[in-house]
N, C-alpha and C positions, 0 to 999 in steps of 0.2 A: 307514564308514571306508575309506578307500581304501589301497592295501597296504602303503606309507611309514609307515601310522599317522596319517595326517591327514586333518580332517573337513573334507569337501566336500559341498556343496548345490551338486543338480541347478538345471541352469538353468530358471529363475523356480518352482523344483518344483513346474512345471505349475500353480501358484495360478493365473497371470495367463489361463490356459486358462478354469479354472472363474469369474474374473470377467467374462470376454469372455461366456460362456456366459449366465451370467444376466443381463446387460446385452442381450442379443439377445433374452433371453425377454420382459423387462420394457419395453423401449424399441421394439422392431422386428419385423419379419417377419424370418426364414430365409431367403425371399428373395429381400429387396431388401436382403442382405449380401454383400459379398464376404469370403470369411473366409480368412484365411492365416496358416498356424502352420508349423513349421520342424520336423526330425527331423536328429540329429545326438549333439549334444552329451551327455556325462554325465549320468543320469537315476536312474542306480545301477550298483553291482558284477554283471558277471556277465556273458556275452555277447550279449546282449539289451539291456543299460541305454546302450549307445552306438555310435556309428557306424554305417555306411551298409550292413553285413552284410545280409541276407535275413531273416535273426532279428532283428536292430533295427530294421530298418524295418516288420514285418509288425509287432512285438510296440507300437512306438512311435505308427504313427498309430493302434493300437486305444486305447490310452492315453490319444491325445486326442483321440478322438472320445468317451471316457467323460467325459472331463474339461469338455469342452465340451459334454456333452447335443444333441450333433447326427449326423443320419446320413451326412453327409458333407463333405470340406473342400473348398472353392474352390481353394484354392492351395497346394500342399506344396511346401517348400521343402529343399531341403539346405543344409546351414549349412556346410558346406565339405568342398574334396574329400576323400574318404579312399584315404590313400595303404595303407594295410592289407586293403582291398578288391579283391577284381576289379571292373573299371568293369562290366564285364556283369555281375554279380550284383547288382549294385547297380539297373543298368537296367531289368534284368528284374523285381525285385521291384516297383519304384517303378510300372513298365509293368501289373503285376498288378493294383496298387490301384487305377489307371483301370479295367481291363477290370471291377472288382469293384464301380466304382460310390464308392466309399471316396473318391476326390480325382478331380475335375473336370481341374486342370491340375497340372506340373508346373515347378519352379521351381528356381534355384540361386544360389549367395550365395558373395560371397569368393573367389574363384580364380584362379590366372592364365592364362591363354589354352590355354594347350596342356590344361591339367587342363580344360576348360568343352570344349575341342575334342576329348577323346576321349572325353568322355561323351555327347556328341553323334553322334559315330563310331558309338560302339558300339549307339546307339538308332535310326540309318538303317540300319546294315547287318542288323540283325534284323526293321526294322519295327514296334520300339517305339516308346511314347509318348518323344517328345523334348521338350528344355525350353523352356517359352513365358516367360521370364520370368529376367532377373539381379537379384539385390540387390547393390551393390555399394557401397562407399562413394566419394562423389563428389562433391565443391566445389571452392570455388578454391583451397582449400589442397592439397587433393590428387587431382591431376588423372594418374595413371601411366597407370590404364586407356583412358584416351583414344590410348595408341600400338596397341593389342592387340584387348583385348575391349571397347571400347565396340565397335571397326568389326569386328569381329565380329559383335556382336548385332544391330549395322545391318546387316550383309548378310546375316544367318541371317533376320533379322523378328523377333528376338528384345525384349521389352521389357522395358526397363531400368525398374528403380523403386529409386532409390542412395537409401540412408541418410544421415545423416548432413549435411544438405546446407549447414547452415549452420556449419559445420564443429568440431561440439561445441557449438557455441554463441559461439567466437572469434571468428566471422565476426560474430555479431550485438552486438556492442558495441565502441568505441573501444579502440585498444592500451592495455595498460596495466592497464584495468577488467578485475575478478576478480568472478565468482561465489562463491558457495559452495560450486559442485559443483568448480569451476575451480581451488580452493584445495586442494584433496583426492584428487581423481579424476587415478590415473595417465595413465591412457587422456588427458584433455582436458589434462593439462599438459604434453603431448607437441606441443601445438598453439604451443609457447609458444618456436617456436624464432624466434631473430634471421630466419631466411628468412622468414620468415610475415609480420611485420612489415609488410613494402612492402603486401602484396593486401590485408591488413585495412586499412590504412589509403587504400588507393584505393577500397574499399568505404564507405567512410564516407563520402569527398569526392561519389562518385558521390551518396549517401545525401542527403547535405545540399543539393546540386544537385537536387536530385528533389524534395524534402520527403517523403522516404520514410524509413523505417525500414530501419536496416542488414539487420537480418535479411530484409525484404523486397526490397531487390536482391540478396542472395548467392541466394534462391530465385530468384528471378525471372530468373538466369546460369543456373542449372539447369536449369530449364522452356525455356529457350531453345533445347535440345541438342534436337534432331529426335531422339535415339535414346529420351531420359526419357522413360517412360511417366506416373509418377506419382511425386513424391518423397513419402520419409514424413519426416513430420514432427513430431517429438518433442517435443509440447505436454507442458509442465510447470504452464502456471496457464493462464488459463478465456482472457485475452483471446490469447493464442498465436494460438489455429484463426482467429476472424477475421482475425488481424493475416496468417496463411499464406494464408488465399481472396485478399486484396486482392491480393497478391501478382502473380495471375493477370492483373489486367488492370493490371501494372505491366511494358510493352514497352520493353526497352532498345534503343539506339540503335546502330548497327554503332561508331559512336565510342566510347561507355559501354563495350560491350564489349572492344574493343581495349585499354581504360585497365585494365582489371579484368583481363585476363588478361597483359597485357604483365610483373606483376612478377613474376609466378610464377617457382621457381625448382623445375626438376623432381628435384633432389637433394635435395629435401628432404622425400621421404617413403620407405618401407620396402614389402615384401611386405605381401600382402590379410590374413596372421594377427597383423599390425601394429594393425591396426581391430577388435580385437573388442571 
């Protein structure tokens, strides 16, 4: 119970840890995984159960390294910056859990340029591990970071792997069509503004020009950014993953593109804690 008197659940409380884990046991090597879990968010009451402190991050990747049955992560990530932190404490802890072997790289998600820029600061000026990696959220509905930190990450050599690429899932079907999650989920019916309108529906034209699937040019605008490393892609049923690979060798045309970005309307999206 959190101090209001209201019950809150830790994010995915660590289940989605222990299914990734036995899925690696069962289907794969350790590896020939790249494995990436995040440290941030509410886990529990107490000074430990959140945020970017030295005590949450030491107590948190131990937590998911239990959870996961493994001796170390690929990729930690910070899920956003903390303004209740010192950035060097924060640096220097995250820097410790490389020197310990505990996590390979280091990664960051959600922020705006100057918060990703002095966390970076404070990891050259000590000779700490710095970040090889943004998660940010990024398609043609909401393109802000492209003034800031995408060129940032391109000039740090930072790589980008944005969520969210087909933007909820509005990018992947004609205006108008509703999901189920689309009909419910705050978050995705945020997607549902009159600006949005013009790019999804020049996604389609392109779409239908192509004989492709919408969701298959909103990636394939993505994968076109020299700075994307890897977008993730939020497979919900079995034929998703193929329908995202084809994606790859679906090369848009300097025209396509032009069409596809020309409706954008950049008032029409909010801050990085806008996307959670």
């Amino acid at each position: 119970m959190s101090r209001s008197g209201t019950r809150r659940t830790p994010i995915s409380s660590g289940r989605l840890n222990k299914v990734v884990g036995r899925a690696i046991r069962r289907y794969s090597r350790r590896e020939d995984i790249v494995l990436a879990t995040k440290v941030y968010g509410w886990m529990h009451d107490g000074p430990g159960g959140r945020g970017l402190s030295r005590k949450a991050i030491l107590e948190q990747v131990d937590a998911s390294l239990t959870r996961l049955d493994v001796d170390y992560i690929d990729l930690y990530q910070i899920h956003r910056f903390d303004p209740d932190t010192p950035v060097d404490e924060t640096m220097q802890a995250l820097h410790d859990l490389v020197r310990a072997g505990k996590v390979r790289y280091l990664g960051a998600s959600s922020m705006y340029a100057w918060q990703f820029a002095k966390l970076q600061h404070s990891a050259e000026m000590h000779g700490w591990t710095p970040f090889e990696a943004m998660q940010n959220q990024y398609n043609l509905l909401r393109r802000p970071d492209e003034r800031e930190l995408l060129a940032m990450c391109a000039d740090l050599g930072v790589g980008v792997v944005p969520y969210s690429p087909q933007g909820k899932g509005r990018l992947a079907r004609p205006w108008g069509e509703q999901s189920q999650r689309s009909s419910v989920d705050k978050v995705v019916k945020s997607f549902d503004s009159p600006l949005d309108e013009p790019v999804v529906n020049a996604v389609q034209r392109v779409a239908e020009a192509r004989g492709a699937s919408m969701a298959q040019v909103a990636l394939a605008w993505v994968l076109n950014s020299p700075v994307v490393s890897a977008p993730i892609v939020g497979a919900t049923k079995p034929h998703h993953l193929p329908e995202a690979i084809a994606a790859l060798d679906l090369h848009l045309t300097d025209d396509e593109i032009q069409s596809l970005e020309e409706p954008y309307t950049a008032g029409s999206c909010a801050g990085p804690d806008a996307y959670s």
